[in-house]
N, C-alpha and C positions, 0 to 999 in steps of 0.2 A: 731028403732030396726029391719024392716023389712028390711030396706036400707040398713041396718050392714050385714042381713043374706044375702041379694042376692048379695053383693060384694062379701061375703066369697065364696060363692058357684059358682060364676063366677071367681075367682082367684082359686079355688081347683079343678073347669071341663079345665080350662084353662092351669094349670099345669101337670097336668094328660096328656091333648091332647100333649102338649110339649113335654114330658117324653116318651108317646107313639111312636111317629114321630121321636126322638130319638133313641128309642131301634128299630122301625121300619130299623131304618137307619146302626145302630152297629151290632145286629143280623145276621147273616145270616149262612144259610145250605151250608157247605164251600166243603165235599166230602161225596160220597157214594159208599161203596160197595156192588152190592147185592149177587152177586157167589162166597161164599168164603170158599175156601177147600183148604188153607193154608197159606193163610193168619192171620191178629191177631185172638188171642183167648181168650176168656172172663175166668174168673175168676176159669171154671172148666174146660177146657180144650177142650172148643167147639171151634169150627168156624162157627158163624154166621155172617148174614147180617148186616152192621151197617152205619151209618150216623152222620159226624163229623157235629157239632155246633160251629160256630167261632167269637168271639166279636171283632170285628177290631177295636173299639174303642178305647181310653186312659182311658175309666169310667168303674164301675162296675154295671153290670145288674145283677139280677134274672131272670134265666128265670123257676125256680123251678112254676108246675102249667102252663105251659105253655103247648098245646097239638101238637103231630106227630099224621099225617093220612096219609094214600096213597087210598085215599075212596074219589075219584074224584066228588063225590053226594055232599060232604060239599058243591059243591061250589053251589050248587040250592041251590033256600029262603025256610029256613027252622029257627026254630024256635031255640036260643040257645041250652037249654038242650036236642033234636033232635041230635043237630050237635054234641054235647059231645060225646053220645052214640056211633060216629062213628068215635072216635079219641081215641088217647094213650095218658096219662097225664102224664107229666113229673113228678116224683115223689120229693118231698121237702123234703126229709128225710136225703136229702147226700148232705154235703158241697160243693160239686164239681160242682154243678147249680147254684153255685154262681159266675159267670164267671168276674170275673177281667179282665183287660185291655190285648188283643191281645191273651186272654188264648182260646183254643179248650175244646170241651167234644165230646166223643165219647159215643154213645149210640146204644145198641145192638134192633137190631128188631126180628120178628119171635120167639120169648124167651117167659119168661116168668115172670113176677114182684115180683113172690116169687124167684125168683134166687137171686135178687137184684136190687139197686135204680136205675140203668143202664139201665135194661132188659127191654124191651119194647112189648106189643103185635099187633104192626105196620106190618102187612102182606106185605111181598115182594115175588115175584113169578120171579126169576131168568130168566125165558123163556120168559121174556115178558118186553117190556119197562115197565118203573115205575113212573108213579108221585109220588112225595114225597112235602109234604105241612106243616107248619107251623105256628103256628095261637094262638092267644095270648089269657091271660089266663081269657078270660070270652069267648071264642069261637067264637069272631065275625070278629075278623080282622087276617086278614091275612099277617105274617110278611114277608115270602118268600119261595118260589115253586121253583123245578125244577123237568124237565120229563128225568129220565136217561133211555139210549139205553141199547138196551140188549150186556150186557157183557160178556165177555171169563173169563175162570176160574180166579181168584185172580186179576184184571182190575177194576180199579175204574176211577169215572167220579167224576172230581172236578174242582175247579175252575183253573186258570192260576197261581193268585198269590192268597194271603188271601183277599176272599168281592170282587175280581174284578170282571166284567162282564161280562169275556172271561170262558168258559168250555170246559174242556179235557180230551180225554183219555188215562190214567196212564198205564204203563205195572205194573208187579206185582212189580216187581224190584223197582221202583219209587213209590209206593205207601205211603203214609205218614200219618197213621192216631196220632190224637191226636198232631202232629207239623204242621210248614208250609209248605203249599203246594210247594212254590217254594226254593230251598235250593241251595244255591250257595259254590258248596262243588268242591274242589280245584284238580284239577287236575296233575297226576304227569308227567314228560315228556317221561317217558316210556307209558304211558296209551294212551298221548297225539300221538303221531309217530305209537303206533298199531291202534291207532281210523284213523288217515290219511294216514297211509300206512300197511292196514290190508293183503296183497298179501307180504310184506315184499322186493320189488323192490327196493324203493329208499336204503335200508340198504345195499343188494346187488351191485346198484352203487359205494353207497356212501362206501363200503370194499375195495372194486376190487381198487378206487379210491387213496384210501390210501395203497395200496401194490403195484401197479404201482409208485406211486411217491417214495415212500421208495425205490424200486429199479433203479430208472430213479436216486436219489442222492447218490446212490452207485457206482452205472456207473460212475458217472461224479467225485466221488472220488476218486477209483482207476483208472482211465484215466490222473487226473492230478495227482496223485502219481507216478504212471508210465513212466510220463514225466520226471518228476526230476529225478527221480532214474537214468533215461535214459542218461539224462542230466551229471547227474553226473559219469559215467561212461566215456563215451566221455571225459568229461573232466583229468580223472584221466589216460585216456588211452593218450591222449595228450600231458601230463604234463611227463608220463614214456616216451615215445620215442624222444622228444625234451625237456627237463628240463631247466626251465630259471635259467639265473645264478644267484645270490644271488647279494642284490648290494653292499654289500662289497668285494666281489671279483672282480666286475668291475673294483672298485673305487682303489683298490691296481694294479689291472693292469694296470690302467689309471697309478696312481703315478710312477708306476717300467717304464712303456713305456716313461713320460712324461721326469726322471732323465739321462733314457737311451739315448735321444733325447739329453737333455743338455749338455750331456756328447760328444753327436758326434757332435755337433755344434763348442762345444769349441774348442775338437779337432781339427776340420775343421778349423776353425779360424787360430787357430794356424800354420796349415801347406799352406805354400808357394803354388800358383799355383793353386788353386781347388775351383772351380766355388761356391759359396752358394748357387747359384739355385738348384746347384745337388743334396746338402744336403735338401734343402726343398722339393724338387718332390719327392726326395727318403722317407723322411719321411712322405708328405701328402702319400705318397703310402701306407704304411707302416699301417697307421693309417685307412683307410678309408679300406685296408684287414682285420682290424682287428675289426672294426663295422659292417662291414660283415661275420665274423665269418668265415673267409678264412683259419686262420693260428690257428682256436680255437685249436689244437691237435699241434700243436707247440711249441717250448718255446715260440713264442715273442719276441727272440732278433733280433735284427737288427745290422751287423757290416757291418762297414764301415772304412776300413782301404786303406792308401794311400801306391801305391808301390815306391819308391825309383828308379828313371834310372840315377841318379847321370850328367843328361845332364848341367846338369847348373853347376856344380862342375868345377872352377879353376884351379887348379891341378890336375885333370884328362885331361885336353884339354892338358895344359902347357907339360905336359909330355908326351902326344900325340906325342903333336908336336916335341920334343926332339928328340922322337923315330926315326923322320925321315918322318912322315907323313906329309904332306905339302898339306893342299887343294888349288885348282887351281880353276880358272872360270867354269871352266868343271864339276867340282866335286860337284857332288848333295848334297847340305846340308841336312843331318839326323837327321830329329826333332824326339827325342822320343816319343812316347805315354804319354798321363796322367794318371793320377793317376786310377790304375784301382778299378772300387767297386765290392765290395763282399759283 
C-alpha cells in the first residue's frame, strides 16, 4: 500500500512538473502599454495602462490565480505569502482567464478590482522604464518578465510576432491589443505608389509621359493623312489636264484605223503602177502618229488616192501621133509622175 501511495504521488508531482513547463512555455506577456491617453479604454471610459497575456499554444490554460508584479523585490528569497503580498492576482471570477488556443487577455493596471475581473492593482509609472513579471499561481515560479522603456504617449512595446523573442516598438497607429501583434493587412496600389513615391515625381513623369506620346501619335497621323490627301489631289489634278482614254475608244479607233487600212490596201492593189511599200510606210506612219497621240485632235483618216496622167493610155499616144506629132531620137521621152499621195 505504501509502494501504491509513492507511485501515485510520484506520477501526480511528475504531472504537475509536465503541465507547469508547458504552460511555462504557452504563456507569455505578449504587449504592454504604459502611457495611455487614447488609446483602448476599459469598460467606463478610462484610459489606463494595461498588459496583453497571449497563449500561443493549440491547448487551454487557466491562468485565473495566477499573479502580475512590477515589484522587482519578488525576485530576492523571500518566503511564498511575503511574495503574494507584493503581487496583483489574477481574479477567477470571469471566464475570459480561461485562455484557449492562440486567444489574448488584456488586463487593465493602476485600477482597481472593484471595477472589475480585468482591473488590476499593478503599479506602472509612465516616466520610468517598467519591469512587468509574471509568476504562477502559488508564487514561486516565474512564467515570464519583460523591462519595457519609457514610452511616448499611446506606444506600446510588444513582441514582433505572437510568443516570439524579438520586442518592439509600436506607434499608436499599429497598436493591437487583445489581437495579433503581427497583422498582414493588404495593401491597396494607391497606398502602395504614395508609400514609394510620397513627393509625387514618378506620377508627374509618368503624366508628362503619356501626353507626349498621345501627341507624338497624332503627329504622325495627321502627317500620313496629309500625305494621301496630297497624293491624291496630284493625282486628280493629273488625270484633269491629261485624261486617259477609255479603252474602248482605243479599241474602236484601232478597228475604224485597222478597216480604213484595208480599205486602202485593196484599193492600192487594185491600181496599176503603185509601189506597196508606199502603202505600208504610209500606213506604219500613220499608226505609230497615232500611238503617239499626234493626230489625237483629228479625224484619223488617212487618204490615199491615186492621180490618173493617162501616160499609158493607147489611144491618147495613137492620136498623138495622128495629130502630127512624130518623136525623133532627139525628142526627150516624157515620163509622167506617179501617183501622187494625199
Amino acid at each position: 500500500m505504501n509502494k501504491f501511495g509513492l507511485l501515485l504521488s510520484t506520477l501526480l508531482l511528475t504531472g504537475g512538473a509536465t503541465v507547469s513547463a508547458q504552460m511555462t512555455q504557452s504563456i507569455k506577456l505578449n504587449e504592454v502599454l504604459t502611457n495611455n491617453s487614447a488609446s483602448l479604454q476599459d469598460e467606463y471610459g478610462q484610459h489606463e495602462a494595461w498588459v496583453e497575456i497571449v497563449n500561443v499554444s493549440y491547448s487551454t490554460y487557466n491562468i485565473r490565480g495566477m499573479y502580475l508584479t512590477t515589484d522587482k523585490t519578488v525576485l530576492q528569497p523571500m518566503s511564498a505569502p511575503e511574495r503574494m503580498k507584493r503581487m496583483s492576482i489574477i481574479p477567477n471570477e470571469d471566464e475570459r482567464t480561461l485562455l484557449s488556443a492562440r486567444q489574448h487577455l488584456v488586463l487593465f493596471c493602476n485600477s482597481n478590482p472593484t471595477k472589475g475581473a480585468l482591473h488590476l492593482t499593478v503599479k506602472i509609472d509612465p516616466t520610468k522604464p517598467t519591469w512587468i513579471a509574471l509568476y504562477n499561481g502559488n508564487a514561486t515560479e516565474l512564467i515570464d518578465s519583460v523591462t519595457v522603456p519609457v514610452l511616448a504617449e499611446n506606444q506600446s512595446y510588444a513582441r514582433k510576432n505572437d510568443g516570439s523573442p524579438e520586442w518592439q516598438v509600436k506607434p499608436a497607429d499599429a497598436v493591437t491589443p487583445g489581437i495579433e501583434n503581427f497583422i498582414k493587412a493588404s495593401e491597396s496600389k494607391i497606398d502602395k505608389f504614395k508609400r514609394e513615391d510620397p513627393y509625387g515625381l514618378g506620377m508627374t513623369l509618368m503624366a508628362m509621359g503619356i501626353v507626349f506620346f498621345c501627341l507624338a501619335l497624332l503627329w504622325l497621323f495627321f502627317t500620313i493623312f496629309g500625305l494621301i490627301m496630297k497624293n491624291q489631289d496630284t493625282a486628280k489634278k493629273v488625270a484633269h489636264q491629261q485624261p486617259i482614254k477609255p479603252i474602248t475608244k482605243t479599241v474602236e479607233k484601232t478597228m475604224e484605223v485597222g478597216h480604213k487600212t484595208g480599205v486602202m490596201l485593196k484599193e492600192g492593189f487594185d491600181t496599176k503602177g503603185i509601189d506597196r511599200e508606199v502603202y505600208m510606210a504610209v500606213i506604219g506612219m500613220a499608226l505609230r502618229q497615232y500611238e503617239d497621240d499626234i493626230h489625237d485632235v483629228e479625224s484619223g483618216i488617212i487618204t490615199i488616192r491615186p492621180k490618173d496622167t493617162d501616160w499609158d493610155d493607147e489611144y491618147n499616144q495613137m492620136t498623138n501621133i495622128h495629130e502630127g506629132f512624130i518623136p525623133t531620137a532627139h525628142t526627150a521621152l516624157h515620163i509622167p509622175k506617179g501617183p501622187e499621195l494625199r
